[in-house]
N, C-alpha and C positions, 0 to 999 in steps of 0.2 A: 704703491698703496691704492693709487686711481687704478690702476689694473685689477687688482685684487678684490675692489667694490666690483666694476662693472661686471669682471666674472661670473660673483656674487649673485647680483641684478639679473644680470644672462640668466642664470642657474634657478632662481626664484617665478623668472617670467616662464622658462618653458615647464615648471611644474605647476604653475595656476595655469595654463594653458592645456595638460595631460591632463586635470581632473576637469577642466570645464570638458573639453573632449569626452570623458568617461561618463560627467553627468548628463551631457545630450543623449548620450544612449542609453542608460539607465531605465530600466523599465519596457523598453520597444520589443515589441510582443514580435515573437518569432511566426512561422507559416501554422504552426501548431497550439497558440494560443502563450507559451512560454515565453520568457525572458526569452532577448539574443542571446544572450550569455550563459545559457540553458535554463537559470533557474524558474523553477515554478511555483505556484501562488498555493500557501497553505490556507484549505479552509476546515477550520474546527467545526465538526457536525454534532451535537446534543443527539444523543442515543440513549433506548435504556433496553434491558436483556430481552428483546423481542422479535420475535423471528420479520415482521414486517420491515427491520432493519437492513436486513442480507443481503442486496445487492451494494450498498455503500462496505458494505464487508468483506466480499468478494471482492469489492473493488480496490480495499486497500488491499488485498492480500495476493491479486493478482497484477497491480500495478497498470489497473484500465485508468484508475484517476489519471495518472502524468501525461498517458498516450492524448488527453483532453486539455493538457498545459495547465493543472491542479494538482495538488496533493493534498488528499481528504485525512483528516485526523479527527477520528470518531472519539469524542470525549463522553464515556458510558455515565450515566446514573440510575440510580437505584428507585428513586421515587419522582413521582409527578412534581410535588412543589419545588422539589431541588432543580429541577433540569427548566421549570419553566422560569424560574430566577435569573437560573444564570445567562439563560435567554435574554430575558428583558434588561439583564444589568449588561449585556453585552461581552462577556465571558468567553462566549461563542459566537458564531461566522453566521450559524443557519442551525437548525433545529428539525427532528421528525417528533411532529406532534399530533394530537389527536384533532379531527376536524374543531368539535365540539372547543376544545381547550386553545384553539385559536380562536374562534369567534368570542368566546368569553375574555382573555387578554385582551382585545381589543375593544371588548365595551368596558370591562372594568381599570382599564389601566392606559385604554387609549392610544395602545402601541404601530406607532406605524409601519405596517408590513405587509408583506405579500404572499401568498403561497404561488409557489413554483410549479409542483411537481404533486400528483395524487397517484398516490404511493399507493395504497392497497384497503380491501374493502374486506370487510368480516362478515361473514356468512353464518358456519355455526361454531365459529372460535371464540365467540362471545354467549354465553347462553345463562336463564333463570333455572336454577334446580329445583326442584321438590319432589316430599316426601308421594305415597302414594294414595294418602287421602287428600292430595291437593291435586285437583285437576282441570283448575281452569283458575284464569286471572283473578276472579269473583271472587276465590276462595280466600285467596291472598288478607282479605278485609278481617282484622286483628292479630294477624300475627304475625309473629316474630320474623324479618327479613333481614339478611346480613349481605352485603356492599360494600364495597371504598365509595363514599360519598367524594363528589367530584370528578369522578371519573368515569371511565367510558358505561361500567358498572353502572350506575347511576343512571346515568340516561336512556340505557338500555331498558331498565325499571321502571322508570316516568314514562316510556315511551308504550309498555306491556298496562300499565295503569291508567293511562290516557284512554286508551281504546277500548278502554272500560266505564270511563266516565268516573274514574277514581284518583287519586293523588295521592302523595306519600304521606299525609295528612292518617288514609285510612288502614297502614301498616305500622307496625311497630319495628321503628327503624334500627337495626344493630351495626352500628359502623366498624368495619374492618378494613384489613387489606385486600383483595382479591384472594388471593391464596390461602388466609385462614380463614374467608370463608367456605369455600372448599373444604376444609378441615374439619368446620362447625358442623357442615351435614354430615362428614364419616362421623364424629362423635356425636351428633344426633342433638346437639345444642339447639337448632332449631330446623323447621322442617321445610323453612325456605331460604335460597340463596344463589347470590348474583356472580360468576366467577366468569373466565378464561382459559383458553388451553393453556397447557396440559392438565391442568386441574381438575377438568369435568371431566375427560376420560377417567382419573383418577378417583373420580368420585363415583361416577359409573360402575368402574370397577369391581369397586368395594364396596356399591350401597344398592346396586341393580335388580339382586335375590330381591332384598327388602322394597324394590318396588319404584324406589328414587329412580325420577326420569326427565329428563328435557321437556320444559313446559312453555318456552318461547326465546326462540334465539333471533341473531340478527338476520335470516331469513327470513323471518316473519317485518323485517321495517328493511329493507334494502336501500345501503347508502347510511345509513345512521350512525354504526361505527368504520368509521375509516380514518387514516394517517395522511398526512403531506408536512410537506417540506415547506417551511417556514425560514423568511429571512427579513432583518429590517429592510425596510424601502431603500435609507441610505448607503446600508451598506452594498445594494445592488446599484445605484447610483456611481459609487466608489469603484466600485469594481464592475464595471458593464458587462467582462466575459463571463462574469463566475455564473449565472442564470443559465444561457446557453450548455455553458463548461459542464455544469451539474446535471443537467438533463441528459446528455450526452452520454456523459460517467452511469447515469440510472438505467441508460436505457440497453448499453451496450454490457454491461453486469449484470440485468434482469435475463437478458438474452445468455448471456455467458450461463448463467444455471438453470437457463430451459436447457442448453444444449451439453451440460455436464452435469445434471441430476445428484450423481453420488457423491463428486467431489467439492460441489455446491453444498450440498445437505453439509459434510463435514465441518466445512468454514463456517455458514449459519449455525449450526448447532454450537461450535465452540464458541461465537458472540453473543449468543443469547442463554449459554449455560443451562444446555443440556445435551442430552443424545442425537446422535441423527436418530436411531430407532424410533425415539420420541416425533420427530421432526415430520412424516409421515400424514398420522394424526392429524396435526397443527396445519401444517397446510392446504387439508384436503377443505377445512374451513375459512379459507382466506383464496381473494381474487386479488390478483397483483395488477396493476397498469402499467405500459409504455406511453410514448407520447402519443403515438395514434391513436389506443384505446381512450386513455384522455381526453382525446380531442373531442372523440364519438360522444362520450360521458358529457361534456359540456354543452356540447353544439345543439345534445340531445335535450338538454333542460335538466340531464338526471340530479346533476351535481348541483346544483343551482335550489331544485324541489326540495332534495335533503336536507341544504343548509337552512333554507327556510323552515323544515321541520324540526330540526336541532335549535336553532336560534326561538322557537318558541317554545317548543317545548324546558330552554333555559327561564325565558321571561318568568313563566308559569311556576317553575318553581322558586325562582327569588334568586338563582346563582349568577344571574346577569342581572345587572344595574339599568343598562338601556339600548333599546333595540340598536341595529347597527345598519348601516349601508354596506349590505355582502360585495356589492360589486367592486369596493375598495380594497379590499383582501384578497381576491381570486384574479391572479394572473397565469392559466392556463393553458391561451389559445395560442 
């Protein structure tokens, strides 16, 4: 019976002994950023159907996230409010969000985070439509303009109405989504409106004869709309590689479809639902960054002057609560 305990005892010790062994190693990051034991660290990215997304899409599709000891799982949504929720409620790892819609979370909700990564800059993929007796900002004063209010839309708008010495005060605001406002000009609902590729070619298109023409895009405010990569502070705290890791995964995925164009376009077009044919277009208005060009963009003031024009141009309309310290949020260099 004394036999059969100390067996027992034996048998007992050398298996809390194999799991304390298994949890010293537990977690010890291999030469690649992985697990010893190969596995790698899932991080859920907040997306929504837009080409400025591509490279974290190539990246799960060509499997560049793991060769950085991560595996990226793009969790899409459809609209702004949803995806910035489940941001702040922590649902997600890390977020690609609009400059603009980060400096705002952060004064109205006080969320502590950092941007990473500056993702890509709108040129003329963001543009104001109008009809052909509207031809200048000036004109804009009674009437009718259709927007998603709160979105890059919007600020695009304040920013065309500023430099006029005007507010949305002096329009007559129609709130939509981006895409039916698009819609509103082919039906002639009204003769001004705020949209996004592929829309405005779409409205081009179809409204060009009659005159409708691009009357202030994001060329005309450079810097204004643009995307980055957002993540709580603590959860980079938590996880020290995943900053690095992600940069990495961005940089070597943005490279991966300068140097395969076609079958880039593919993967992007199926994330963002639509055509490559469309894809074209969309691009030739959008400037994408690596870490070097970031660097330049920083070091230079660019990024720094924008947010400052963004962040007032929010105060002035009332959609931020209270100014913010930018240098708390921009971790770039």
């Amino acid at each position: 019976m004394k036999l059969r305990i100390l067996a027992i005892s034996i048998a007992i010790f050398m298996l809390i002994a194999a799991g304390c062994s298994n949890s010293s190693n537990e977690g010890a990051k291999d030469k690649d950023g992985g697990n010893a034991n190969g596995d790698t660290q899932t991080i859920k990215v907040a997306v929504q159907p837009w080409v400025g997304n591509g490279p974290f899409w190539i990246a799960e599709e060509k499997g560049i996230d793991e060769k950085h000891g991560i595996k990226i799982e793009t969790v899409p949504f459809e609209q702004d409010s949803d995806m910035n929720a489940a941001f702040a409620s922590d649902k997600v790892d890390v977020a690609n969000l609009a400059t603009h819609t980060t400096i705002r979370m952060k004064s109205n909700q006080d969320l502590d985070m950092k941007a990473i990564i500056f993702m890509d800059e709108s040129h003329d993929a963001d543009a104001i439509l109008a009809t052909k007796d509207i031809q200048s900002v000036k004109d804009f004063k009674g009437q009718k303009v259709a927007f998603e209010e709160g979105a890059t839309s919007e600020l695009l708008l304040q920013q065309a109405l500023s430099e006029e010495g005007m507010t949305l005060d002096d329009v007559e605001t129609v709130f939509m989504p981006a895409p039916q406002a698009g819609l509103s000009m082919i039906s002639s609902d009204v003769k001004t409106a705020v949209t996004y590729a592929p829309y405005i070619k779409e409205v081009l298109d179809k409204k060009k004869d009659e005159g409708v023409h691009l009357l202030y895009t994001g060329n005309n405010s450079p810097g204004l709309i643009s995307d980055i990569v957002v993540g709580k502070t603590k959860f980079f705290e938590d996880n020290p590689e995943a900053k690095e890791s992600l940069r990495a995964v961005w940089d070597e995925a943005l490279q991966y479809w300068r140097d395969h164009e076609e079958e880039g376009n593919e993967i992007v077009a199926k994330g963002s639902g639509i055509t490559a044919d469309e894809l074209p277009s969309i691009l030739s208005g959008l400037k994408f960054y690596n870490s070097e060009e970031q660097s330049e963009k920083v070091s230079s003031g660019e990024l720094r002057k924008a947010a400052e024009n963004i962040q007032k141009l929010m105060l002035e309309g009332g959609s931020m609560k209270n100014e913010i310290n930018l240098d708390e949020i921009f971790d770039m260099e």
